[in-house]
ROROKOL-585993 format. One record per residue (C-alpha): x, y, z; residue in one letter; residue number from 1. Coordinates in Angstrom, 3 decimals. Example, Ala and Ser with C-alpha at 12.3 -4.5 7.8 and 13.67 -1.06 7.14 Angstrom:
2
NODE, px, py, pz, residu, num
NODE, 12.300, -4.500, 7.800, a, 1 $
NODE, 13.670, -1.060, 7.140, s, 2 $
end
This chain:
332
NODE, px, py, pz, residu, num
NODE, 27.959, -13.650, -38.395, x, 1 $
NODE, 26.179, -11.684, -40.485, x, 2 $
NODE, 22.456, -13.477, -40.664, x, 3 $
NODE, 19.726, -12.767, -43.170, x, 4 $
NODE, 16.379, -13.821, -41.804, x, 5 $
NODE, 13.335, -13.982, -44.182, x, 6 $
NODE, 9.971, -13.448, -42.788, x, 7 $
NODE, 12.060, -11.317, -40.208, x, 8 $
NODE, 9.733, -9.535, -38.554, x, 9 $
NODE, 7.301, -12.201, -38.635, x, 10 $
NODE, 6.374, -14.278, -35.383, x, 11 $
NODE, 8.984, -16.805, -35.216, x, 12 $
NODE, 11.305, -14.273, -37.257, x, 13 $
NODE, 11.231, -11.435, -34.697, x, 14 $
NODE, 12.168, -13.732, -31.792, x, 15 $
NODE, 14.886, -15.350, -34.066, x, 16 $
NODE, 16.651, -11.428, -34.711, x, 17 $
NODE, 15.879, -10.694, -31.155, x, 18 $
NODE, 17.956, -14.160, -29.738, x, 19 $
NODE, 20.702, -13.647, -32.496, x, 20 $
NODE, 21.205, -9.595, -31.950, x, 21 $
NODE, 21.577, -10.225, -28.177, x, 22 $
NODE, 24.423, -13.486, -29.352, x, 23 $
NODE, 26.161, -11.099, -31.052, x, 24 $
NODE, 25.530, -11.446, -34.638, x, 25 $
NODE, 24.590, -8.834, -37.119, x, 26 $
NODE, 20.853, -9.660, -38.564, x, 27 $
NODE, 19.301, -8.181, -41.677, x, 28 $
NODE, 15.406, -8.969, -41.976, x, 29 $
NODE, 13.306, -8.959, -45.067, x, 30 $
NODE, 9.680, -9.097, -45.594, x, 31 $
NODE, 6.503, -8.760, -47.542, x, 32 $
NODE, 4.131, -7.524, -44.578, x, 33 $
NODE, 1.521, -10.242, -45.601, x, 34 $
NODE, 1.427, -11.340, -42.050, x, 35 $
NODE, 3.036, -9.405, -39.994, x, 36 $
NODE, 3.267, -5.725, -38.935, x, 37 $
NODE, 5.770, -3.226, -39.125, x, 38 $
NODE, 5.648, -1.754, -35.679, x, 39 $
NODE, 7.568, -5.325, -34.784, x, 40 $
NODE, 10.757, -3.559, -36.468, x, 41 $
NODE, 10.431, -0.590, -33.567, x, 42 $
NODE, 9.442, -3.216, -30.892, x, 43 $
NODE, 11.948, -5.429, -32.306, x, 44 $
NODE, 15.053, -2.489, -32.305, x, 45 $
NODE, 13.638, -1.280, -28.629, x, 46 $
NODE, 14.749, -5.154, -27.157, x, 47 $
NODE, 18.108, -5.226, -29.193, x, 48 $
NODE, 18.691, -1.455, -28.157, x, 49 $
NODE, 19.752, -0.741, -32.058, x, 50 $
NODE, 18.859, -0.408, -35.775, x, 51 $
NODE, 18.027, -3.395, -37.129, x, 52 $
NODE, 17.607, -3.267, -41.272, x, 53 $
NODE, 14.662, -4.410, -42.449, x, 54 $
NODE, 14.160, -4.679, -46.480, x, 55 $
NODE, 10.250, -4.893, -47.590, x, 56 $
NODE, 9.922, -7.063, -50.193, x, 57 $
NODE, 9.166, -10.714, -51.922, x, 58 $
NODE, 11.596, -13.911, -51.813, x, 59 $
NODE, 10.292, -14.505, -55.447, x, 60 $
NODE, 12.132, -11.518, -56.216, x, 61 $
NODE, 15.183, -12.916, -56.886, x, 62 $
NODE, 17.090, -9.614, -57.910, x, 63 $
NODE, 15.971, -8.008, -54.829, x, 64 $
NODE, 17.036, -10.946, -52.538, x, 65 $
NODE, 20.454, -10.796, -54.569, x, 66 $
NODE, 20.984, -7.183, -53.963, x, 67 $
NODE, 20.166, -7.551, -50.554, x, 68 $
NODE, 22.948, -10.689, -49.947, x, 69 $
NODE, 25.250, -8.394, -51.583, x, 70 $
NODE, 24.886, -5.066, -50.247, x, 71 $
NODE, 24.999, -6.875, -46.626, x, 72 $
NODE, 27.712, -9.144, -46.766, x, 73 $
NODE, 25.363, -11.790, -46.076, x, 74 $
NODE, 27.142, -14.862, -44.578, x, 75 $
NODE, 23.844, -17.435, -43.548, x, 76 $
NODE, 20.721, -17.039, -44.616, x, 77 $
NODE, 17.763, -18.516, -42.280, x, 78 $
NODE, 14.636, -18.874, -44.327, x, 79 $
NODE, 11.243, -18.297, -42.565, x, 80 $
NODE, 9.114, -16.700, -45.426, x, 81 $
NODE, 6.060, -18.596, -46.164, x, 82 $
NODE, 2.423, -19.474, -45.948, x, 83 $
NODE, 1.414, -21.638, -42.967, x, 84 $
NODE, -1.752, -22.193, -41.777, x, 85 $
NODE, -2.946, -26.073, -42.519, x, 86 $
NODE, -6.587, -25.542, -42.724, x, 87 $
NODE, -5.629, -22.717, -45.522, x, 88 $
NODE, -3.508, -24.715, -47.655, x, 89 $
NODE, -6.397, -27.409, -48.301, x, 90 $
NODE, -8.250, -24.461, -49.463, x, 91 $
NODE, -5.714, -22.934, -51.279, x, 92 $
NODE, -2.783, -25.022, -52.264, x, 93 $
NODE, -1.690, -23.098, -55.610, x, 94 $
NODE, -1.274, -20.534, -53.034, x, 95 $
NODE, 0.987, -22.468, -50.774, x, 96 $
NODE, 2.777, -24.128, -53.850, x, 97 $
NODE, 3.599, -20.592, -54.863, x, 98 $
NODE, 4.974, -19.029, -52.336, x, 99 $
NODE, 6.715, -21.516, -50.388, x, 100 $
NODE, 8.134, -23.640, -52.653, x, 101 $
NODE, 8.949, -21.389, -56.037, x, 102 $
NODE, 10.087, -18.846, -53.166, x, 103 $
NODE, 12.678, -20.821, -51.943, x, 104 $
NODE, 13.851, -21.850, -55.542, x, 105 $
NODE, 14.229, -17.811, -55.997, x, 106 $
NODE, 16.277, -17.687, -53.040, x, 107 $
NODE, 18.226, -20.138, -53.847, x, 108 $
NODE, 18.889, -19.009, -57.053, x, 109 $
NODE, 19.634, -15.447, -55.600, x, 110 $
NODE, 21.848, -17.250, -52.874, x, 111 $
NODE, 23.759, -18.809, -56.177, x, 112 $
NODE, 24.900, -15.966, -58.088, x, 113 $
NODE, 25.603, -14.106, -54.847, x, 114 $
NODE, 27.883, -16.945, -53.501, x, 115 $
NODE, 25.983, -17.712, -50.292, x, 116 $
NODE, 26.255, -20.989, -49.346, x, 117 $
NODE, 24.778, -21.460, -46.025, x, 118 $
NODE, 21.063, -21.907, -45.028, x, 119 $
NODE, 18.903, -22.810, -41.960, x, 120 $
NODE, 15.565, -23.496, -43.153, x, 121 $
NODE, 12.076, -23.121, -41.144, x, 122 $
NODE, 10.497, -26.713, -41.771, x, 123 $
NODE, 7.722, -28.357, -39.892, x, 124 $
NODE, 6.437, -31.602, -38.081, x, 125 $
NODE, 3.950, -31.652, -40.147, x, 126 $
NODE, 6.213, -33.217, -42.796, x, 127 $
NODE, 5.338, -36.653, -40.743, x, 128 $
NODE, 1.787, -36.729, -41.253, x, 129 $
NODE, 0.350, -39.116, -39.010, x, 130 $
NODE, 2.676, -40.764, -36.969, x, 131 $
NODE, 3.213, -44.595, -37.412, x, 132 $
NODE, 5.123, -44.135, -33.716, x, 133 $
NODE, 5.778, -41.835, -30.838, x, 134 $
NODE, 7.880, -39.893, -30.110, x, 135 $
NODE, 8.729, -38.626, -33.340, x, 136 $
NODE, 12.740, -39.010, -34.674, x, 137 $
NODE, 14.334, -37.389, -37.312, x, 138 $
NODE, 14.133, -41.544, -38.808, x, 139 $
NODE, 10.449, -41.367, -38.920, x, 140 $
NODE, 8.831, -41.273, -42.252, x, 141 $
NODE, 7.753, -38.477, -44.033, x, 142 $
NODE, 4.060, -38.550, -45.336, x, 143 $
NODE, 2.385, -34.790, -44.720, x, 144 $
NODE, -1.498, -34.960, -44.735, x, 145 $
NODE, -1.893, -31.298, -46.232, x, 146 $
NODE, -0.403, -29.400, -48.484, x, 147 $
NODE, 1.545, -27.203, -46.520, x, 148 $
NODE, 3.551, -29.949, -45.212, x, 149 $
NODE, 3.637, -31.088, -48.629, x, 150 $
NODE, 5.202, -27.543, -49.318, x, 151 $
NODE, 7.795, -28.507, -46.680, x, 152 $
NODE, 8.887, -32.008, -47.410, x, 153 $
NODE, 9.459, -30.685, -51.197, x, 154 $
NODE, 11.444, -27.633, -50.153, x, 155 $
NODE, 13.543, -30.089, -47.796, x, 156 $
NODE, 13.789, -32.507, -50.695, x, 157 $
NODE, 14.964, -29.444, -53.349, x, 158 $
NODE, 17.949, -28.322, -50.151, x, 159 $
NODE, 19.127, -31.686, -50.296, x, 160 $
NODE, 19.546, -32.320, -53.385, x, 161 $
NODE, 21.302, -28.766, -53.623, x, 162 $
NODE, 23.573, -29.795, -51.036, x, 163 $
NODE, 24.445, -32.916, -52.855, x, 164 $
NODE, 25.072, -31.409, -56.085, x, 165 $
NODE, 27.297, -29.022, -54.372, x, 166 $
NODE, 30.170, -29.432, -52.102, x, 167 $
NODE, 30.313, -25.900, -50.467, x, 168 $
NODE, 26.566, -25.845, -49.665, x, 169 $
NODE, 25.822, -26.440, -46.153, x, 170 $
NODE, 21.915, -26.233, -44.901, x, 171 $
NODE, 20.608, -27.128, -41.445, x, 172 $
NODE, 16.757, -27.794, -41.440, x, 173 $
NODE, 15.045, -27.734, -38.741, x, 174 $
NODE, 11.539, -29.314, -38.350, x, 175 $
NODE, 9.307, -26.839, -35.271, x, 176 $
NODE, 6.387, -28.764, -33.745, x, 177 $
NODE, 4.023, -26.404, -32.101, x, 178 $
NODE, 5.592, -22.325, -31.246, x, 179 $
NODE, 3.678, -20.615, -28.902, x, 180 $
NODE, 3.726, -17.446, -26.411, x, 181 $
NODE, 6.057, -14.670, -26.757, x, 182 $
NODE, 8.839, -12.316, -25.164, x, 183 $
NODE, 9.413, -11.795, -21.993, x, 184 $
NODE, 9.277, -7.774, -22.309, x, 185 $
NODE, 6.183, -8.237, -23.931, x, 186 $
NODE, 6.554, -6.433, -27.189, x, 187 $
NODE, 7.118, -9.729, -29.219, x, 188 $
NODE, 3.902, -12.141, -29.575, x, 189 $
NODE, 1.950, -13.943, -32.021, x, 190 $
NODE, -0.238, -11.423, -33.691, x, 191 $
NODE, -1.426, -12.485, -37.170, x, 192 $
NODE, -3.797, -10.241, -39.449, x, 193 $
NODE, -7.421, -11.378, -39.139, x, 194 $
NODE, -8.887, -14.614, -37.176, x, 195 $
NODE, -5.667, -16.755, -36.112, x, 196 $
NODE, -5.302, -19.912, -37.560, x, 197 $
NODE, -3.478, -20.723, -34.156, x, 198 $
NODE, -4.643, -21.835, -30.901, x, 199 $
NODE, -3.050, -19.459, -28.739, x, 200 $
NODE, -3.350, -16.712, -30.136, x, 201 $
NODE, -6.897, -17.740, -31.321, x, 202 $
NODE, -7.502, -18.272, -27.225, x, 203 $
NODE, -5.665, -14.744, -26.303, x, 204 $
NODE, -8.514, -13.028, -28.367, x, 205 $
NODE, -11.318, -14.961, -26.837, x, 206 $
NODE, -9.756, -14.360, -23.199, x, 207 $
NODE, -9.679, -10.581, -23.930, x, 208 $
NODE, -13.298, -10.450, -25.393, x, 209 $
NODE, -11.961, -9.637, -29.053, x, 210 $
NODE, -14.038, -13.020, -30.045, x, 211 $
NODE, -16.587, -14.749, -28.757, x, 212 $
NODE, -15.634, -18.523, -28.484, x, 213 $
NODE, -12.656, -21.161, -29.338, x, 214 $
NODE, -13.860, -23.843, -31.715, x, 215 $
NODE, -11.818, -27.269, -30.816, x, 216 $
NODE, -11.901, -29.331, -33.980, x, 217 $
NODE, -12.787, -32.885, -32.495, x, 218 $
NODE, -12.893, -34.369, -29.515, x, 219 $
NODE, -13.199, -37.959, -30.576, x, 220 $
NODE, -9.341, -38.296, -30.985, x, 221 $
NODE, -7.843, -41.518, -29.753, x, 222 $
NODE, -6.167, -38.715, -27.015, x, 223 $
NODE, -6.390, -38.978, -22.942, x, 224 $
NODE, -9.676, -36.573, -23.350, x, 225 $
NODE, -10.383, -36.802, -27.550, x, 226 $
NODE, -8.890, -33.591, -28.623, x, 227 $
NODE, -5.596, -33.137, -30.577, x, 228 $
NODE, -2.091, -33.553, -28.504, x, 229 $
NODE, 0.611, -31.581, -29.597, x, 230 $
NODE, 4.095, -30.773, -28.873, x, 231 $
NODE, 4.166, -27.094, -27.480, x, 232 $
NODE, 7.322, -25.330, -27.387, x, 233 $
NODE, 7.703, -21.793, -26.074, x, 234 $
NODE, 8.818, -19.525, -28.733, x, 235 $
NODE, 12.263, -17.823, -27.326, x, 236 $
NODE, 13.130, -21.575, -26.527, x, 237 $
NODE, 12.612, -22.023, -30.410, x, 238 $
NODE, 14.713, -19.249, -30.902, x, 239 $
NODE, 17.668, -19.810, -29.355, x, 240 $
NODE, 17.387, -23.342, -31.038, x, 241 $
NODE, 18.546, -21.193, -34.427, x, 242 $
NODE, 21.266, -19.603, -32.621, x, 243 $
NODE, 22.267, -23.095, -31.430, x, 244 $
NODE, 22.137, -24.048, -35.424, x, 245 $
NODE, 24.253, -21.276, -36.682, x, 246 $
NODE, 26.228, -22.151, -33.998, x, 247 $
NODE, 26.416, -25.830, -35.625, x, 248 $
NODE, 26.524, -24.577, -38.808, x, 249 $
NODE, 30.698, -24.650, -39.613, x, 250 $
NODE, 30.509, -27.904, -38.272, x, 251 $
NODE, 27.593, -29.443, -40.669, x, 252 $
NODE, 28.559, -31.705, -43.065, x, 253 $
NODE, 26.099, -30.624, -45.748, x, 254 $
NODE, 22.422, -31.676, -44.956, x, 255 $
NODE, 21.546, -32.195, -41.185, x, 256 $
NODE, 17.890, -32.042, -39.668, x, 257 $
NODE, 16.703, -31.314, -36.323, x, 258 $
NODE, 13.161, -31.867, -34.617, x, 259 $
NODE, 13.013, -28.780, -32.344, x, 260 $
NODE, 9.875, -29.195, -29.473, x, 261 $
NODE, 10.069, -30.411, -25.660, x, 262 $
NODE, 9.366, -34.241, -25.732, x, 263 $
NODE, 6.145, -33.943, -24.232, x, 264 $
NODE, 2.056, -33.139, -25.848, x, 265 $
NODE, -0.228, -31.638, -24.258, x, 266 $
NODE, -4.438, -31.545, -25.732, x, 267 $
NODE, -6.209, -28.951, -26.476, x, 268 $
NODE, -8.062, -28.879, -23.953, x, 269 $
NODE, -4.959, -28.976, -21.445, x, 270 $
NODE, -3.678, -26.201, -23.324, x, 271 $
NODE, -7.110, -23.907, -22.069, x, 272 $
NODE, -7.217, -25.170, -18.626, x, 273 $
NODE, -3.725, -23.702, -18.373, x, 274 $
NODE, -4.527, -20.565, -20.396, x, 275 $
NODE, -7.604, -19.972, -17.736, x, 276 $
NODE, -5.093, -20.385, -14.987, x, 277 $
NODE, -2.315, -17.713, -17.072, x, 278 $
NODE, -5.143, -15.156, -17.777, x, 279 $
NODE, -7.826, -15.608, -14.349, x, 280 $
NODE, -10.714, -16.411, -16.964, x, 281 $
NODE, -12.881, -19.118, -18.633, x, 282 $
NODE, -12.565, -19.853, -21.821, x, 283 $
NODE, -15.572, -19.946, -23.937, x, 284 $
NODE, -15.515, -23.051, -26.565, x, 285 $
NODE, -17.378, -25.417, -28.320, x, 286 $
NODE, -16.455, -28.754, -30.293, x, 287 $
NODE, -16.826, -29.070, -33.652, x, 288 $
NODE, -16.009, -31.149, -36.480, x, 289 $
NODE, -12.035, -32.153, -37.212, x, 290 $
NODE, -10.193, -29.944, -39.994, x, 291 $
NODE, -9.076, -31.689, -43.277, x, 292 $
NODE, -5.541, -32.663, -42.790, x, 293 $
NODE, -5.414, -32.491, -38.954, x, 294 $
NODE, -3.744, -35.398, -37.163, x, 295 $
NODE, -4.290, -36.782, -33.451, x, 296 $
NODE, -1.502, -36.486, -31.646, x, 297 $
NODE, 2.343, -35.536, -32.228, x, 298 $
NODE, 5.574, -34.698, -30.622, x, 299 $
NODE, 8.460, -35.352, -30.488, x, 300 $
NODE, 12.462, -37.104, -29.363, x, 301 $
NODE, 14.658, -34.221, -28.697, x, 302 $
NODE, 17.538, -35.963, -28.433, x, 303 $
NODE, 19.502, -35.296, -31.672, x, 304 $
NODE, 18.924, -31.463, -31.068, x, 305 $
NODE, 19.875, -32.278, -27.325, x, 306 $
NODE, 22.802, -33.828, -28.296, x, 307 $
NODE, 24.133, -32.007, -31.321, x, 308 $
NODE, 22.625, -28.842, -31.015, x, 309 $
NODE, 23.264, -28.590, -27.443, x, 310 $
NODE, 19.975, -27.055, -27.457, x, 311 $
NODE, 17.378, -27.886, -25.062, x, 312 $
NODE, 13.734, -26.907, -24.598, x, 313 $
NODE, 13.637, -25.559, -21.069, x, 314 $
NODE, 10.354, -23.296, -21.025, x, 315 $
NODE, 7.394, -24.913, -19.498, x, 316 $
NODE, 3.149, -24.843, -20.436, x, 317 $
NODE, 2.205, -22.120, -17.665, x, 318 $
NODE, 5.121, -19.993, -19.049, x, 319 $
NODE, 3.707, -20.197, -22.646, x, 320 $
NODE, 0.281, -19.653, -21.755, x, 321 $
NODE, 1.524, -16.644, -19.462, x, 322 $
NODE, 3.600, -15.138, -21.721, x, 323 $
NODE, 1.122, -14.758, -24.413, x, 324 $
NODE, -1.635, -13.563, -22.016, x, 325 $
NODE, 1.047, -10.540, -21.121, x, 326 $
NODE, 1.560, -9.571, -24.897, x, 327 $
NODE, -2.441, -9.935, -25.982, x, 328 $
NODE, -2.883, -7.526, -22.269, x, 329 $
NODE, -0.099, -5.179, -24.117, x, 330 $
NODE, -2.179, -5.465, -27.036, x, 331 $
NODE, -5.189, -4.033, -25.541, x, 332 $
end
C-alpha cells in the first residue's frame, strides 16, 4: 500500500516508515520539523536502502495535505503529527488544542475531498487517566488528567463519529503506552529539540554528561518503591504494531481500537537501574515534587492486539535501555 505517515520523520514516525518500507509498502512522510530533524530522512533512506519522499509542511494546511494525497496516490493515511509532552500541555493547552485537534479536522477534511478513506491514528494511554483497574482494556473508561490526553480522547471521539456518519471510512486507533529506545543500526532514536520531556532520552543525556541530573517526579506513589510504573514498550515493537494494523485494516469494520504496550510496568526507578546496567554508569537523580496531570501507575492487557492484531510485544527492558544507550553513543 501506499502509506502516508504524518510526523514521518518524527520518533515514532521514522521507525513506523522504516518497519513499513522493509514490509513492502510505499511510504510518503510529511512534516513541520518542530520536533524532529531532517538528517532522520538520510538516516531514515540509509536503513530502507532508497528514497523515501518527505513533504515539509503543516497538517493544518489542508491544501497542502490534499495535494500531497493526490499527487501520491495515497491509499492509508497513519496520523502521528502532534504535540505531546504532558507536563507542556498543562502549560500550554491552546497550544495542544491547536495543533492536535484542529490538525486532524484539516486532515480529515483534506482526506475528504481527496477520497481517502482509511486512517490509523497515533492515540495514547493517557486517554484513561487514572486507572479505576489494572491492567488496562480497551473497556476501561476514558477520563485523561491533562490536556493532551484530552486532545486525544476528542480526536478519537471526532474519528468515530466520522466513521459512523460514513460507510466507506475505516480508522484503526491505536492507544501507545510508554515508546522507548530505538533501532537496531543505531541511526533511529529518540532525539527531541531541547530538554526531553521523556525519561529515556532525558536519562541518555545525563548518562553521556550532556546534563547534570534526572529529576523523578515523586516517590510517594502507591508503587513497589513510590515512583511512577509504566508500561514500556520498545519502539520497533511499536512499529511493527502499525504494520500489523494496516495489515488489519481491509478487515476493520469501521472504528476498532487497540492498546499497544507489553502487559507489564516497570518504575522509574527500575527503569535507571537497568539504564546503569545498558550504559556501565550511575545515574545522577534527585526526587522532586509530582507533575500536574501525572498518574501512578499504568499498563496495560494486550490481548485484543494479541489476538486481532496478531501483534505481540516481544522486546524486553535491557533491550530498550540498550538500544537507546547505542543511539545517544552515536550521538556523541
Amino acid at each position: 500500500m501506499t502509506v502516508l505517515l504524518t510526523g514521518g520523520t518524527g520518533y515514532i514516525g521514522s521507525h513506523t516508515a522504516t518497519a513499513l518500507s522493509e514490509a513492502g509498502h510505499e511510504v510518503i512522510l510529511l512534516d513541520n520539523f518542530c520536533n524532529s530533524h531532517r538528517a532522520i530522512l538520510e538516516r531514515l533512506e540509509k536503513i530502507v536502502g532508497k528514497s523515501v519522499p518527505c513533504i515539509e509542511g503543516d497538517v493544518r494546511d489542508t491544501a497542502l495535505v490534499k495535494r500531497t494525497l493526490q499527487e501520491y496516490g495515497v491509499e492509508v493515511v497513519i496520523h502521528l503529527a502532534g504535540l505531546k509532552a504532558v507536563g507542556e500541555s498543562v502549560k500550554t493547552p491552546l497550544n495542544y488544542y491547536e495543533n492536535n485537534v484542529h490538525g486532524t479536522l484539516s486532515l480529515l477534511r483534506a482526506m475528504d475531498e481527496a477520497d481517502v478513506n482509511n486512517m490509523i491514528f497515533s492515540s495514547s494511554a493517557t486517554v484513561y487517566g487514572d486507572p479505576q483497574y489494572l491492567p488496562i482494556d480497551e473497556d476501561h473508561p476514558l477520563a485523561p488528567t491533562n490536556p493532551y490526553g484530552r486532545t486525544k480522547l476528542y480526536i478519537e471521539q471526532i474519528l468515530e463519529d466520522h466513521v459512523r456518519a460514513n460507510d466507506n471510512i475505516k480508522v484503526v486507533n491505536l492507544r501507545y503506552f510508554n515508546p522507548v529506545g530505538s533501532h537496531s543500526s543505531a541511526l533511529l532514536g529518540e532525539d527531541p529539540r531541547g530538554i526531553p520531556n521523556n525519561l529515556m532520552p532525558f536519562m541518555a543525556r545525563v548518562a553521556s554528561g550532556e546534563l547534570k541530573e534526572l529529576s523523578v517526579f515523586g516517590d510517594d506513589y502507591p508503587t513497589m518503591d513510590g515512583t511512577g510504573v509504566r508500561d514500556y514498550i520498545h519502539v520497533v515493537d511499536l512499529a511493527e504494531g502499525h504494520v500489523a494494523a494496516l495489515e488489519f485494516l481491509p478487515r476493520s469494520t469501521g472504528f476498532e481500537t487497540f492498546n499497544l504496550g507489553t502487559g507489564s510496568g516497570f518504575s522509574v526507578l527500575q527503569v535507571i537501574q537497568s539504564y546503569e546496567v545498558a550504559c556501565g554508569k550511575k545515574i545522577p537523580y534527585q526526587i522532586v515534587k509530582r507533575r500536574p496531570g501525572d498518574i501512578a501507575s499504568c499498563y496495560t492487557d494486550p490481548n485484543k492486539a494479541n489476538a486481532v492484531l496478531k501483534w505481540k510485544a516481544n522486546r524486553s527492558l535491557s533491550e530498550m535501555c540498550l538500544s537507546s544507550w547505542d543511539f545517544q553513543r552515536r550521538l556523541n
